[in-house]
N, C-alpha and C positions, 0 to 999 in steps of 0.2 A: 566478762567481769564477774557474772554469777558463779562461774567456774572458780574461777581464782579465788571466789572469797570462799566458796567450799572448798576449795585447795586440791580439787581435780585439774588433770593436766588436760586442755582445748583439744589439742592434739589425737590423744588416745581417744579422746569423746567422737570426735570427727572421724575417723577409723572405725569406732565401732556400728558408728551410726550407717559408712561406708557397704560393712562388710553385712550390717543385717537387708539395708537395698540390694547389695549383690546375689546375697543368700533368695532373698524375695523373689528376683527376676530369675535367678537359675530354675529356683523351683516352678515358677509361673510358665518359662519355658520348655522344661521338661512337659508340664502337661500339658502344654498346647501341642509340643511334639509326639508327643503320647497317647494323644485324644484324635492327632491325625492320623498317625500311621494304626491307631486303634480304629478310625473310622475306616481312612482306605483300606485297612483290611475287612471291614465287616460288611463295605461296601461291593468288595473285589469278592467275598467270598458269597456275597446275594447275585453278583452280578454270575459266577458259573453255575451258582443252582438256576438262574435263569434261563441261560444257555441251556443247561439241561434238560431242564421242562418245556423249554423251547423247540429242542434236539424231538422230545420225546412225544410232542403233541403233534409233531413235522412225519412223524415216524408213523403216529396213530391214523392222522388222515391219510399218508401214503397208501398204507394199506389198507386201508376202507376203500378205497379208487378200484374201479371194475381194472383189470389189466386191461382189457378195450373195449369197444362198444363197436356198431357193426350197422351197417346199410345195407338192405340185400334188396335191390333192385331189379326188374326185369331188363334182359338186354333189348326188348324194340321200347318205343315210346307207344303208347295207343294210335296216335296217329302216325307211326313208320307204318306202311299198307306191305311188305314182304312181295316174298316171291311162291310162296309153297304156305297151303290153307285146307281145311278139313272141316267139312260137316258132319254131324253123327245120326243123316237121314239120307237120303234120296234126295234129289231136283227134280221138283215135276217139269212139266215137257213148257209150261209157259215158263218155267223158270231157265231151265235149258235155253230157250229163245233168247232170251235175255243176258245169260252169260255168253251167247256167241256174239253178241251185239256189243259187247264191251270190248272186245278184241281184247289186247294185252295191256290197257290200262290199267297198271296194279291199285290207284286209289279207288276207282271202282269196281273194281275187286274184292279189296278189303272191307268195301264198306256193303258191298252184296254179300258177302260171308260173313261180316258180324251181321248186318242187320235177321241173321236166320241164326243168328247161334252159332255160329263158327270160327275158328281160333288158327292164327298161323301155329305151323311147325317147322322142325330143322333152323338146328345151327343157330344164327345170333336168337330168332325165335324161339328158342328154347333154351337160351343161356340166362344168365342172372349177374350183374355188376354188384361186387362186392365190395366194401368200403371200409376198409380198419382206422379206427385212430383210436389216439391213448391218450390220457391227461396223467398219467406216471411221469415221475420223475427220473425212476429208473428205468432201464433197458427191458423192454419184453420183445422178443423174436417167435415169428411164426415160426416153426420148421416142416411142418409136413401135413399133406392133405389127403382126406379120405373122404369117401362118397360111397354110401349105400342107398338103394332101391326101397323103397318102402307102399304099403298097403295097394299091390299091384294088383290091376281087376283086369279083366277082358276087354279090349280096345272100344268105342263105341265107335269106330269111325265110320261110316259107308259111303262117304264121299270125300276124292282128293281132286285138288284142283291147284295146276303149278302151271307157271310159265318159265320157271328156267330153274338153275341152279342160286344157290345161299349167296351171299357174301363171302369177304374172308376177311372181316373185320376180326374174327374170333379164332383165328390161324395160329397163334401165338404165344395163344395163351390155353389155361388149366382146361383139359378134359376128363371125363369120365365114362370107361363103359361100361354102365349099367348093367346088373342083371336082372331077371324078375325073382332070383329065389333071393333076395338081399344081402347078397353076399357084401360086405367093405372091400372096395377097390380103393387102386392111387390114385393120384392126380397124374396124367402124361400130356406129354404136350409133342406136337408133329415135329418131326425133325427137319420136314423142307419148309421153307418159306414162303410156298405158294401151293396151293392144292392140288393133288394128284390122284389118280384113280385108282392109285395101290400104296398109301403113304405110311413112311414109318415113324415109327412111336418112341418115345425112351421119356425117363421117367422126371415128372416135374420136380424142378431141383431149387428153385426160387426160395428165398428167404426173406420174410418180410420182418424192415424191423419199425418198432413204434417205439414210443416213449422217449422221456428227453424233449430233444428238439427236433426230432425227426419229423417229417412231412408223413401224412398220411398214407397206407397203404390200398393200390386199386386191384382187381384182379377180377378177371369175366370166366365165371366157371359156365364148362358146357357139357351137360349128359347127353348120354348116346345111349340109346336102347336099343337094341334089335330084333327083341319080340314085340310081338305084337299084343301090348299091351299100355294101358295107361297106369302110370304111375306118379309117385308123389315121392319126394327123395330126400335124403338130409347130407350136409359137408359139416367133417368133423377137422377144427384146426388142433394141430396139437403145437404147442408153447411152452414159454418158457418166463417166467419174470428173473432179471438178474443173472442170472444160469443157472437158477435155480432145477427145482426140480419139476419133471415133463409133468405137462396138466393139458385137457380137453377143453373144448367147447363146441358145442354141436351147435348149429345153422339150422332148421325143418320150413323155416315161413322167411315169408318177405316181409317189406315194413309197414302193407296193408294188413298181415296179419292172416295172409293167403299160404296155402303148403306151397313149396315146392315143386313144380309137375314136371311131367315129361311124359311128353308121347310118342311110342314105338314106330316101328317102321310098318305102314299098313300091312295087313294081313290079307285072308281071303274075303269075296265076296266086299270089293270097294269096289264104284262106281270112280273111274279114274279121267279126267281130263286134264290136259296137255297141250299146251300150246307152241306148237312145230317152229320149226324155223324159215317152212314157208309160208307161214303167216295167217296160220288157220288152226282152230282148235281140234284135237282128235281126242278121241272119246273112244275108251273103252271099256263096255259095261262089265260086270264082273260074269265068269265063266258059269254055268249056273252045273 
């Protein structure tokens, strides 16, 4: 009625009134359109610097991580009593008495040679369990082993005392022969599967891999010296992280924090006994 009496047409009014709501809601929707995909993008683009710093901080610890860490254990336990034992004096004659009285009981044995200071030798007794593992992510591969001789003295042995031959638990696996002038040798391993008195050799070819998901690496390294000398030795792994490029790491101690050792093949001037296979000990003194 107000219309008419100002003499505007309802109509047109109702239209304009229309088009300024429609106008309203386009605009209000563009920015709500505009304010999302301004968010989702600001949001999408926080979320790859994320990932990035994510990427980048994954990358930082990666490489802080040792490529592996290492067990270097003895192969007997303290109480494995062996087969083959060395003192670095003489047995006096009450003592002598005493070892014929033990026959071929290797636990007292072992426990009459340590309680005087003496240490088995040969084979698993002079081997070492060695233990790789890796918390990488990536790939790292042993490929090749080396073993040098180190700080080599004059044997102190003057008494050996065996009842038979080694084991061949350690048949199988990584050896080394020693030298006294410390030369770096390979790793070899015997070619038959059971010990022989002329056996042949070729070269250890084993690959160990770590990291990922891979299960830990074992491996019983055994020196062989054949002078007559006592020595102390170090294993050198050479690796790889990723296939990347060849990298060291040397071995010298166990995980007491003890060298390495290894003791030669006696020399002159040993007091030697032996336990026959007719079931009596024979003894003989060294040649004077």
């Amino acid at each position: 009625m107000l219309e008419q009496l100002s003499g505007q047409d309802p109509a047109r009014g109702r239209k304009r009134a229309f088009r300024a709501i429609a106008v309203t809601c386009v605009v209000a929707l563009v920015s709500i359109v505009g304010g999302f995909e301004v968010s989702h993008w600001l949001e999408n683009r926080h979320s790859q610097g994320d990932a990035k710093r994510d990427d980048h901080n994954a990358d930082v610890i990666e490489d802080a991580k040792k490529p592996f860490d290492w067990k270097m254990n003895p192969g007997l336990s303290d109480e494995e009593p062996w087969t083959s034992w060395v003192l670095d004096r003489r047995l006096t004659h009450e003592e002598q008495v005493e070892l014929k009285g033990l026959r071929d009981d290797r636990k007292a044995i072992w426990a009459f040679v340590k309680k005087r200071g003496g240490w088995r030798v040969a084979m698993e007794a002079d081997s070492y369990k060695l233990q790789l593992t890796s918390e990488k992510q990536k790939a790292v591969v042993v490929t090749q082993l080396a073993a040098r001789a180190l700080n080599c003295r004059s044997s102190p042995v003057k008494t050996s005392i065996s009842i038979g031959s080694g084991g061949t638990e350690v048949w199988d696996n990584a050896h080394f022969n020693l030298t006294a002038d410390g030369s770096s040798v390979p790793a070899l391993v015997f070619k038959q599967k059971e010990p022989t008195d002329s056996p042949e050799e070729a070269p250890f070819e084993k690959v160990v891999s770590l990291g990922g998901a891979q299960s830990p690496g074992f491996l019983i390294l055994t020196p062989f010296l054949t002078a007559p000398k006592l020595c102390d030795w170090s294993v050198s792994l050479k690796y790889n992280v990723n296939s990347g490029k060849t990298q060291s790491q040397t071995i010298a101690k166990d995980d007491d924090g003890r060298p390495l050792r290894v003791t030669g093949l006696r020399g002159e001037g040993v007091d030697s006994w032996e336990w026959s296979d007719a079931g009596a000990w024979v003894h003989s003194p060294p040649v004077s």
